[in-house]
VOGU-3710 file (C-alpha; in Angstrom, 3 decimals, decimal comma):
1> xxxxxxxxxx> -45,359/-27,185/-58,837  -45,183/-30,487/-59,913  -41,809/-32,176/-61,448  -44,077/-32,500/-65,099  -44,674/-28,660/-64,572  -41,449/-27,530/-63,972  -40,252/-29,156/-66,596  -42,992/-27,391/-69,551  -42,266/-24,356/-67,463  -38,733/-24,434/-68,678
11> xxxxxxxxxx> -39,817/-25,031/-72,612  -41,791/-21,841/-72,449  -39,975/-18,529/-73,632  -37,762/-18,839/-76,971  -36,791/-22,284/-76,429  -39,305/-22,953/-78,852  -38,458/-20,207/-81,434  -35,173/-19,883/-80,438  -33,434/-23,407/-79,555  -35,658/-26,034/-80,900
21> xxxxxxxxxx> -34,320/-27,977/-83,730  -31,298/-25,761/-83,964  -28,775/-26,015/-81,182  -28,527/-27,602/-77,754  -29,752/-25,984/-74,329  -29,056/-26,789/-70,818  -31,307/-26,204/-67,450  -29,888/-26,485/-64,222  -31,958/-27,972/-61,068  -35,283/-28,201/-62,573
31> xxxxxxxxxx> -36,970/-30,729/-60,325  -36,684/-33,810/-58,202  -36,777/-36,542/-60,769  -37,216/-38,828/-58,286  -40,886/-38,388/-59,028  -40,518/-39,751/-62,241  -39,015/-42,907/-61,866  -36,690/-43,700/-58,580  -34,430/-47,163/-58,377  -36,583/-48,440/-56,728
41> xxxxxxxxxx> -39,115/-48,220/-59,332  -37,163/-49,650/-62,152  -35,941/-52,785/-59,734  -39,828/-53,252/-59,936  -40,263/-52,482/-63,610  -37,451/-55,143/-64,501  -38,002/-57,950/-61,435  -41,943/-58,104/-62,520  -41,979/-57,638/-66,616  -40,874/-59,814/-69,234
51> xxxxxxxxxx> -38,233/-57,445/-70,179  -36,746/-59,568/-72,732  -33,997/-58,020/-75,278  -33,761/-55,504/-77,053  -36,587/-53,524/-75,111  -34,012/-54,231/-71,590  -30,240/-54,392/-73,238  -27,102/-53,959/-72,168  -24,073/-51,627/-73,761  -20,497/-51,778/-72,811
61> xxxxxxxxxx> -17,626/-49,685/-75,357  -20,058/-49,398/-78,562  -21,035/-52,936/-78,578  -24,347/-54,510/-77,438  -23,701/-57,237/-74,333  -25,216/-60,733/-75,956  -28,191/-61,424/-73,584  -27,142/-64,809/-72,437  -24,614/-63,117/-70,029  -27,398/-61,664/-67,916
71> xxxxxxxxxx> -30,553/-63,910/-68,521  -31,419/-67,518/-69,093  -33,651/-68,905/-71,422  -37,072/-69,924/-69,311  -39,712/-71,676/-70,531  -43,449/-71,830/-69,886  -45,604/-74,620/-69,704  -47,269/-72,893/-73,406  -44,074/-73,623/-74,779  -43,140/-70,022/-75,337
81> xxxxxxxxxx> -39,680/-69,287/-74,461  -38,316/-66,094/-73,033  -35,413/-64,313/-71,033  -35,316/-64,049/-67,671  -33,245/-61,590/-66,060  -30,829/-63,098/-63,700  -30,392/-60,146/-61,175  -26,629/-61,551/-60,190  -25,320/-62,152/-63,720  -27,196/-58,615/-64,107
91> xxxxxxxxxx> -25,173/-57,011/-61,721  -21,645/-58,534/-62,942  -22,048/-57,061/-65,946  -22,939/-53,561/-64,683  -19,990/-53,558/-62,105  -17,685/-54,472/-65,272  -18,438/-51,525/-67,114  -21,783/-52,352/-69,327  -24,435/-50,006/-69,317  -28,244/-50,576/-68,994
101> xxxxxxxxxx> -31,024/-49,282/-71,250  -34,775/-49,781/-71,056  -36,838/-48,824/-73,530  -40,534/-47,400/-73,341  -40,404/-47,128/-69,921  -43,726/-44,854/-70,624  -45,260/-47,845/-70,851  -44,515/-49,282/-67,931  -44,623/-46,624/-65,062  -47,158/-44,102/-65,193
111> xxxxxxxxxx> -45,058/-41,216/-63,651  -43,314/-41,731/-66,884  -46,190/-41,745/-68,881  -47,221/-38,689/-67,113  -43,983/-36,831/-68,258  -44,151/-38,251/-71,717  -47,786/-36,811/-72,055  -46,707/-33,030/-70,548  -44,076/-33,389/-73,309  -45,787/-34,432/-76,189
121> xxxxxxxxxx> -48,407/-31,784/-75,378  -45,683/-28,744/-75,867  -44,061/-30,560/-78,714  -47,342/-32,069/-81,127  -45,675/-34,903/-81,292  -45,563/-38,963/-80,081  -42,663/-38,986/-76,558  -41,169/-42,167/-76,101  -38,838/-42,416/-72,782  -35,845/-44,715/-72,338
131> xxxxxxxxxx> -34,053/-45,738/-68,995  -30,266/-45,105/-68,922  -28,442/-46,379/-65,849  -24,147/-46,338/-65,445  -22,064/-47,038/-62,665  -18,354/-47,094/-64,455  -16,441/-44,265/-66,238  -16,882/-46,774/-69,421  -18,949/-45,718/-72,043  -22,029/-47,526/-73,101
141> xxxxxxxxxx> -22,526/-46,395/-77,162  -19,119/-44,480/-78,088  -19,784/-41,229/-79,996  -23,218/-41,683/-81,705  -25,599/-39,260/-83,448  -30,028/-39,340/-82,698  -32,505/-39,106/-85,689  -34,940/-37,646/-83,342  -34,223/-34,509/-80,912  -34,166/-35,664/-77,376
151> xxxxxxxxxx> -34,860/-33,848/-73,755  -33,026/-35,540/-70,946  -33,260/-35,647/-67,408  -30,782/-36,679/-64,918  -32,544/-38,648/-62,186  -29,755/-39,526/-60,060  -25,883/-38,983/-59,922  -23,592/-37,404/-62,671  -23,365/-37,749/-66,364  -20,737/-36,290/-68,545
161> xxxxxxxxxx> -21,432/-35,207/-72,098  -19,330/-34,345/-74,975  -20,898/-32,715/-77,804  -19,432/-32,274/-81,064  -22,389/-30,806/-83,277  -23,745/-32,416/-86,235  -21,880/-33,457/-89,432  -25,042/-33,273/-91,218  -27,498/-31,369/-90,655  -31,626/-32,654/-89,515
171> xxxxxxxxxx> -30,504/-35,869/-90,610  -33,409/-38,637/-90,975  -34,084/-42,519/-90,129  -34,600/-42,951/-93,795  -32,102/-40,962/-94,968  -30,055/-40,520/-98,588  -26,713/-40,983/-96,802  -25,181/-40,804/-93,041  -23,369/-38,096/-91,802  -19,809/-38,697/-91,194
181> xxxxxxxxxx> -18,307/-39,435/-87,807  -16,806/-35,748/-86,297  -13,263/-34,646/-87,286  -12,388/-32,272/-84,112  -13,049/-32,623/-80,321  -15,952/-31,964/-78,884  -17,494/-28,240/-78,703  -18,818/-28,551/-75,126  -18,350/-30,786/-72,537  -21,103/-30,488/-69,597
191> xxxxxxxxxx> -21,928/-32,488/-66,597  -25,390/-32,941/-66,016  -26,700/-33,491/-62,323  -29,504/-34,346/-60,384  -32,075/-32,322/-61,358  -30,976/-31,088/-64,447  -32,086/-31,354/-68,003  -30,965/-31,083/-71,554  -32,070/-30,530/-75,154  -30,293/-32,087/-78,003
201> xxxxxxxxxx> -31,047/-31,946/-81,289  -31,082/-34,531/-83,630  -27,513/-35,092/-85,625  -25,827/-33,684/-82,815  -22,780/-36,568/-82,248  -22,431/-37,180/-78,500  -20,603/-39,239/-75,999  -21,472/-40,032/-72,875  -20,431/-42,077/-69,308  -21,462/-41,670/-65,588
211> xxxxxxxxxx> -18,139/-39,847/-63,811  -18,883/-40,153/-59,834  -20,520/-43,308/-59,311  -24,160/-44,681/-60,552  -26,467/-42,339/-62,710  -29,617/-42,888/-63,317  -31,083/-40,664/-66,105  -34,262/-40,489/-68,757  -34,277/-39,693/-72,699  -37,653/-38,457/-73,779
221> xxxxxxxxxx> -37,515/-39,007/-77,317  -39,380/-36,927/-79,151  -41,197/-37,672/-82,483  -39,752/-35,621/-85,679  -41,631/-33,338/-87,810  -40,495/-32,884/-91,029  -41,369/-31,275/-94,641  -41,429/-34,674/-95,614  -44,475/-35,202/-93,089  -46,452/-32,052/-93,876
231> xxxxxxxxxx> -45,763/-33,374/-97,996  -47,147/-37,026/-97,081  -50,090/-35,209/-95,682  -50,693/-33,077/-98,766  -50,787/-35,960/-100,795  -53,613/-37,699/-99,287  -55,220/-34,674/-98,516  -54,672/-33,977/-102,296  -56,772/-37,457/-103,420  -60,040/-35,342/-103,202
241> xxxxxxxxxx> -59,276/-33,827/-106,617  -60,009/-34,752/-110,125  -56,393/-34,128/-111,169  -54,595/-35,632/-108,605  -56,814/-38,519/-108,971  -56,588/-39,130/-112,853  -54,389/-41,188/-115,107  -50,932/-39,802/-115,116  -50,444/-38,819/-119,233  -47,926/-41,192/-119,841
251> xxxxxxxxxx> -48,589/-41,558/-123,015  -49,673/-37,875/-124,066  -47,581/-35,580/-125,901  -45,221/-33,578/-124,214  -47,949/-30,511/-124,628  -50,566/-32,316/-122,709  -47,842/-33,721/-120,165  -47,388/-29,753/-119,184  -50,960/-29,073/-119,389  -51,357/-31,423/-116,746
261> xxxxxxxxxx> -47,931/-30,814/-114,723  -49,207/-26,789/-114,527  -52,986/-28,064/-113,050  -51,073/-30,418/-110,352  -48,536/-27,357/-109,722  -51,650/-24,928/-109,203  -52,953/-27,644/-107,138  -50,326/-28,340/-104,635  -49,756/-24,298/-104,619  -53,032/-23,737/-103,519
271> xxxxxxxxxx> -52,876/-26,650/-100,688  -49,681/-24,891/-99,841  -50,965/-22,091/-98,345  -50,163/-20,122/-95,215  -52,113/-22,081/-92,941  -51,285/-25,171/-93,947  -48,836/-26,131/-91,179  -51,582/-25,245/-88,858  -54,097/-27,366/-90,662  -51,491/-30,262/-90,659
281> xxxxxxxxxx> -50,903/-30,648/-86,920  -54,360/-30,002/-86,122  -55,174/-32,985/-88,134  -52,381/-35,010/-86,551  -53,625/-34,119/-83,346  -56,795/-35,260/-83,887  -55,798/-39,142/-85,140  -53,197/-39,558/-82,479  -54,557/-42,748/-80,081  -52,483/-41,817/-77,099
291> xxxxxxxxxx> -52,002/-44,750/-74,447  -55,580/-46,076/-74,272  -56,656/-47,736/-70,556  -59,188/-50,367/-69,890  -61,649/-48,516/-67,277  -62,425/-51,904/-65,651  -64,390/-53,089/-63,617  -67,387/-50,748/-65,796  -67,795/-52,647/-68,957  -70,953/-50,728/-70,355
301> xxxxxxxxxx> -71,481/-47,894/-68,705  -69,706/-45,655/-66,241  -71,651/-44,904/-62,973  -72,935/-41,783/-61,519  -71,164/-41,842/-59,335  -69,054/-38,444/-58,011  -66,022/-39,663/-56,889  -64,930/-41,731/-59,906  -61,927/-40,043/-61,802  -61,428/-39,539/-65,332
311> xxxxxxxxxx> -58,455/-38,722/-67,918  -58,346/-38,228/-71,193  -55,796/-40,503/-72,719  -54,398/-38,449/-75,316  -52,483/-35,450/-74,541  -53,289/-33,969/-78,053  -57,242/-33,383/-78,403  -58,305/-30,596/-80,061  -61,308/-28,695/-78,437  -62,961/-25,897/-80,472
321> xxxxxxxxxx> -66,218/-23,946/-81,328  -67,868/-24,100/-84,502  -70,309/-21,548/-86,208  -73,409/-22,807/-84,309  -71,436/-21,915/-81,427  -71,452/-25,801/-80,173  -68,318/-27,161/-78,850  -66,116/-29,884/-81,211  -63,901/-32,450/-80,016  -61,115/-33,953/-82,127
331> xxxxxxxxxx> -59,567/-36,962/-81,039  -58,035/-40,358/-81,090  -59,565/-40,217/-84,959  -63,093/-39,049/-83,624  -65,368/-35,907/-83,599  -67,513/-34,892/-81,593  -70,063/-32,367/-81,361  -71,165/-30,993/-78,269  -73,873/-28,372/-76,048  -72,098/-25,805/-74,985
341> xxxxxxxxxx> -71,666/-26,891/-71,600  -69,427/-29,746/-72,244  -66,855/-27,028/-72,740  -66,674/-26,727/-68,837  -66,249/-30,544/-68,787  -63,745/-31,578/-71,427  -61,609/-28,278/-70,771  -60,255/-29,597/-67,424  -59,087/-33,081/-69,369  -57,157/-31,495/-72,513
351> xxxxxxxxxx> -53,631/-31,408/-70,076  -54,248/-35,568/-69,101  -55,207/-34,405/-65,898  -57,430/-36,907/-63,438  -60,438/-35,056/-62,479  -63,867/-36,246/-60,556  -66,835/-36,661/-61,840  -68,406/-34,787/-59,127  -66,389/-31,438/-59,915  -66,978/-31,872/-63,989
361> xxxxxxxxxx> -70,385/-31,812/-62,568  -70,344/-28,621/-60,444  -68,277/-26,733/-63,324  -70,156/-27,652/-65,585  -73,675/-26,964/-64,006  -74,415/-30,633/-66,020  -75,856/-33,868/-63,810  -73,154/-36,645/-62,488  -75,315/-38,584/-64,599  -75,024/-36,545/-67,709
371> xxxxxxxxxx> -71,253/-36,701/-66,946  -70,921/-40,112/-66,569  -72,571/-40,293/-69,814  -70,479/-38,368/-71,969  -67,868/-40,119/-70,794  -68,888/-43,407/-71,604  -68,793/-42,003/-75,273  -65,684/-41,490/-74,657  -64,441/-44,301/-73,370  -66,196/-46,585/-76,291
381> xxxxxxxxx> -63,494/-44,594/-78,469  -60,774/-45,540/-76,509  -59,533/-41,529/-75,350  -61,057/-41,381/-72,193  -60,316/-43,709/-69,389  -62,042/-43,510/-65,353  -61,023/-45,449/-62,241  -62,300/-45,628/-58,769  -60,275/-43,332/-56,164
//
């Protein structure tokens, strides 16, 4: 099994209905990270990008390390100015205690983007995954609460947490007020090695620092779902209807006001109904662009040719049957209506798995040609991408 594997393996059981959103959870030796991201990967990442802050930032005690003490300003001959990591300067600051983040790193390094995909298929949900590296005892951030839930992976080396449990609870980005810093000591304090992994939930207050030598780990944040979501939904949903669509009766007497208020309640009741979280995620699903990928060098069409491999780049499509028995594909804000046949082609790509063209083909009992054409459709929507082996 692959490290991506191993790690949805683990989320199966009652994590889902048992952990998620409520308390923490802890998974020792999952997988080699290594897979993921290595150091020698992220030497590449940050040496070759334009990495400029905040996305690559340094932390030392709380407070953020100004830039100019590990880049210089360098411009081009456009006149555009940006930062360029000095790797010496870099590395003072790490020995002295400062921590390094990078965000996105999804975006970056596809074995990333790999993981972030396996998790934002179990979760419904957008996965964005930040680089943490320590060498000292020091602490990066101090004690500091999420307002998303997060699953982390230690790459390399040790990392101590303390958790102290949230002050407030499912606090939001946007919220009415922010909970207040923790009054005792922490509830649990863990270690988290090589190879292991952790859920935290968001509002949980945490501290953390690397306690035997470097560590090198990932947070995959994950996107949060709220009532307020499913509500925001509703209410464009909602726009279909005569009397969420007419003049509010400002004016009216109070009579008429509660005429109105009691069709709008019956309304919203009715939209409310069991299914409706369901219907909501579907729909999410379904809009949700992924990470789309140029398919150069095929500009128009895509060859038939067998050994060309595809991948969907959303890990959310929807794939179901509709009354005529044809097969329906939601995604990246498209539908698509399809032979029955296609089923044996586009089941394969749901997971963002990289497939040939040549075994769609035999699956499917279709052409390479009649593959090759679908997927150009596919493509031209920006969810599909191929590329030559």
């Amino acid at each position: 099994m692959t490290a991506f594997s191993k790690v949805v393996e683990r989320l199966g059981g009652d994590f889902l209905t048992g952990a998620f959103g409520r308390t923490y959870r802890i998974w020792r030796s999952v997988a080699d990270f290594s897979s993921v991201l290595t150091w020698d990967d992220l030497n590449t990442v940050i040496g070759r990008g334009r990495l400029e802050p905040p996305r690559l930032r340094l932390h030392r005690d709380g407070e953020l390390v100004p830039w100019q003490r590990y880049a210089a300003a360098a411009p081009t001959r456009r006149n555009v100015v940006w930062q360029r990591i000095q790797p010496s300067r870099l590395h003072g600051q790490l020995h002295d205690g400062a921590s390094l983040v990078l965000d996105a790193v999804d975006e970056l390094h596809q074995p990333a983007e790999r993981l972030a995909q396996a998790l934002e298929g179990v979760f419904r949900g957008r996965v964005q995954i930040n680089v943490y590296a320590s060498w000292t005892v020091m602490e990066g951030f101090g004690t500091h609460w999420d307002d998303h839930d997060v699953i982390v992976v230690q790459v390399e080396g040790a990392k101590r947490w303390r958790l102290y449990g949230p002050t407030r609870i499912n606090p939001l980005h946007r919220d009415t007020e922010a909970p207040e810093p923790p009054a005792d000591g922490p509830v649990e304090e863990i270690v988290l090695r090589a190879g292991d992994m952790l859920y935290l939930p968001r509002g949980w207050w945490h501290a953390v620092a690397a306690t035997e030598g470097h560590s090198l780990h990932l947070t995959c944040g994950l996107q949060t779902t709220t009532g307020a979501d499913l509500l925001g939904w509703l209410s464009d949903r909602l726009r279909t209807s005569e009397t969420v669509r007419a003049h509010l009766p400002v004016f009216a007497p109070p009579q008429e006001q509660a005429t109105y208020l009691e069709l709008l309640r019956n309304e919203v009741t009715d939209a409310l109904h069991d299914g409706a979280i369901g219907d909501f995620l579907t729909a999410r699903d379904g809009i949700e662009p992924g990470r789309p990928m140029p398919s150069l060098p095929f500009l128009d069409v895509v060859p038939a040719r067998d050994d060309l491999h595809v991948r969907l780049t959303t890990a959310r499509a929807q794939l179901a049957d509709n009354d005529q028995g044809q097969v329906v594909l939601l995604a990246g804000g498209e539908e698509w209506t399809f032979a029955p046949p296609v089923r044996a082609v586009l089941s394969p790509l749901l997971d963002g798995s990289l497939v040939s063209l040549g075994h769609l083909a035999e699956t499917s009992g279709l052409t390479v040609g009649q593959v090759a054409g679908l997927i150009t459709e596919l493509i031209n929507a920006d969810v599909a991408a191929v590329n030559e082996p």
